[in-house]
C-alpha positions, 0 to 999 in steps of 0.5 A: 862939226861937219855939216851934213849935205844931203844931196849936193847941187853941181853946176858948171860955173861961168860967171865974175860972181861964181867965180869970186864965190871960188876964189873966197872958198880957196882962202878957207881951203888953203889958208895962210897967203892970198898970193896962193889963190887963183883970181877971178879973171884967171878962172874966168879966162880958163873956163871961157877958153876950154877950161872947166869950172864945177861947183858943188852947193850946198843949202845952208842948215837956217836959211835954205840959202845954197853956198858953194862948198866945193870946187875943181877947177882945170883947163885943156894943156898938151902932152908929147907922143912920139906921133905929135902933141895930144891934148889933155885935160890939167886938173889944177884945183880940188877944194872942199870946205873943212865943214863938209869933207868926208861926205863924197864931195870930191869924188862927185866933182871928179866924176862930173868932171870926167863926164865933161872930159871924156864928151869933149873928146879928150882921153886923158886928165892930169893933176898933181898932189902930195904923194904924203897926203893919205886921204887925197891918196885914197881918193885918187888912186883907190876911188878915181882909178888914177895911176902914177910913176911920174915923181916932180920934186919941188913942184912949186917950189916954196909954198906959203900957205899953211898946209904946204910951208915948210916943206919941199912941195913933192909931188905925184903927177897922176895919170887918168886914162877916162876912157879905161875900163879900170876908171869906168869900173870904178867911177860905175854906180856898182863900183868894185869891192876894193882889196884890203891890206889882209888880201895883199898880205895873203897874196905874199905882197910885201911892205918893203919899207916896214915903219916903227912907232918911235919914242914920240909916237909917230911913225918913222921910216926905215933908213935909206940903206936899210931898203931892199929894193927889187930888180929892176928887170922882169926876171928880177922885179916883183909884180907885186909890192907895197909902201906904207906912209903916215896915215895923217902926215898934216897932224905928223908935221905939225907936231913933229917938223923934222920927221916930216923932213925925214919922211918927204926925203924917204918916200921921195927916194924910195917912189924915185927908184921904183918909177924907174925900175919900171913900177906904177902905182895902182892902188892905195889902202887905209886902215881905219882904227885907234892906228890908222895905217896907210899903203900904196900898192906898185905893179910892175909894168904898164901891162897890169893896166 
């Protein structure tokens, strides 16, 4: 059962203790292989020399006593312009206790470390996750306002914790531009009303690649060339479209290994394609419900900035 946090506590962490408080929770976050977990002196280091480290607590529900049950971890890296190298904020780790997901936590630490970010003078804030992932999708790209047409297949090459083993480790690499008024808009405390799957779908927008319930009942993508895709000009390409992935791809690979397969080969030629017919993806939907559904929404050109 989620323990419920009623008015969690961050503080930017410093110390060899909180840093081994982070290393701890890393290992109940990602289970399965200690070689996975960033060290002490690792953090350490990073957060001595223009990184970051922000911990949110917690006070246990007994003892009053705070407990750290949530982290996001990254430091200053380089990105390449045409005008020469530019400095940006790598956002390595977000991690939040199973017993208190669900209640705002990462938001709240991707807000703080946004707030730091943008008064160190740094426009820009990069990190990676599983582009199959449809929770993590939700928060990124629908609640930060981060943006994505960068696919890295294989990212980490083999993964041997458990929720990563046994799958390729794609990845999105998404862009955070802090200083936007599409992230401001989003992280102000009167957020937009975000757009539903029946606005898109009343707009015209389409789902191009529609997936059917299959014997087992777990969602399973079109073939590969059954898709239609759209032109890859402005003439052509459509300003507008959708893409729908399983609603909890962890639960789909459990029960289901080799459709798992299927949908990170699909999904990975499908947002290969269209990342380089020029699309980016600007926001995610998830139907809740006895079917949860899941939908990202990719605008052509960086114009629908």
């Amino acid at each position: 059962m989620a323990r419920l946090v009623l008015k969690s506590n961050l503080r930017i962490l410093e110390t060899p203790s909180e840093m081994a408080e982070v290393e701890s929770l890393q290992a109940i976050v990602w289970p399965g292989d200690e070689r996975e977990i960033v060290p002490v002196h690792l953090l350490l280091t990073a957060a001595h020399n223009g990184g970051l480290v922000i911990g949110a607590y917690a006070a246990e529900p007994l003892t009053e006593a705070l407990q750290l049950v949530g982290f996001v971890f990254g430091f200053t890296g380089l990105y390449f312009t045409p005008d020469g190298p530019r400095a940006k904020h790598c956002s390595h780790m977000l991690g939040v206790h199973p017993d208190y997901r669900g209640q705002g936590l990462g938001f709240a630490l991707k807000r703080a470390q946004w707030q730091i970010v943008r008064h160190q003078g740094i426009d820009r804030i990069t990190w990676t996750y599983d582009p199959l992932l449809s929770l993590n999708a939700r928060l990124n790209i629908s609640h930060l306002g981060a943006v994505c047409n960068t696919y890295i297949r294989n990212a980490y090459g083999e993964m041997r914790d458990q929720l990563n083993a046994g799958l390729a480790s794609d990845r999105f690499q998404v862009d955070w531009w802090v200083n936007s008024q599409r992230v401001n808009r989003r992280l102000s405390r009167a957020a937009r009303q975000p757009l539903d799957l029946a606005h898109y779908l009343a707009a015209g927008i389409e789902v191009i690649n529609p997936t059917a319930i299959g014997p087992t009942g777990w969602p399973e993508p079109p073939s590969v060339d059954d898709r239609s895709l759209p032109g890859g000009d402005q003439a052509d390409g459509r300003p507008l479209l959708m893409i729908e992935i399983p609603a909890d791809f962890q639960a789909l690979k459990a029960a289901e290994p080799d459709l798992a397969v299927n949908w990170r080969t699909h999904s990975r030629l499908l947002f290969e394609d269209l990342f380089m017919k020029g699309y980016l993806v600007t926001d995610f939907i998830y139907l809740s419900g006895s079917m949860p559904r899941s939908f990202y929404v990719l605008s052509y050109g960086e114009s629908t900035l």
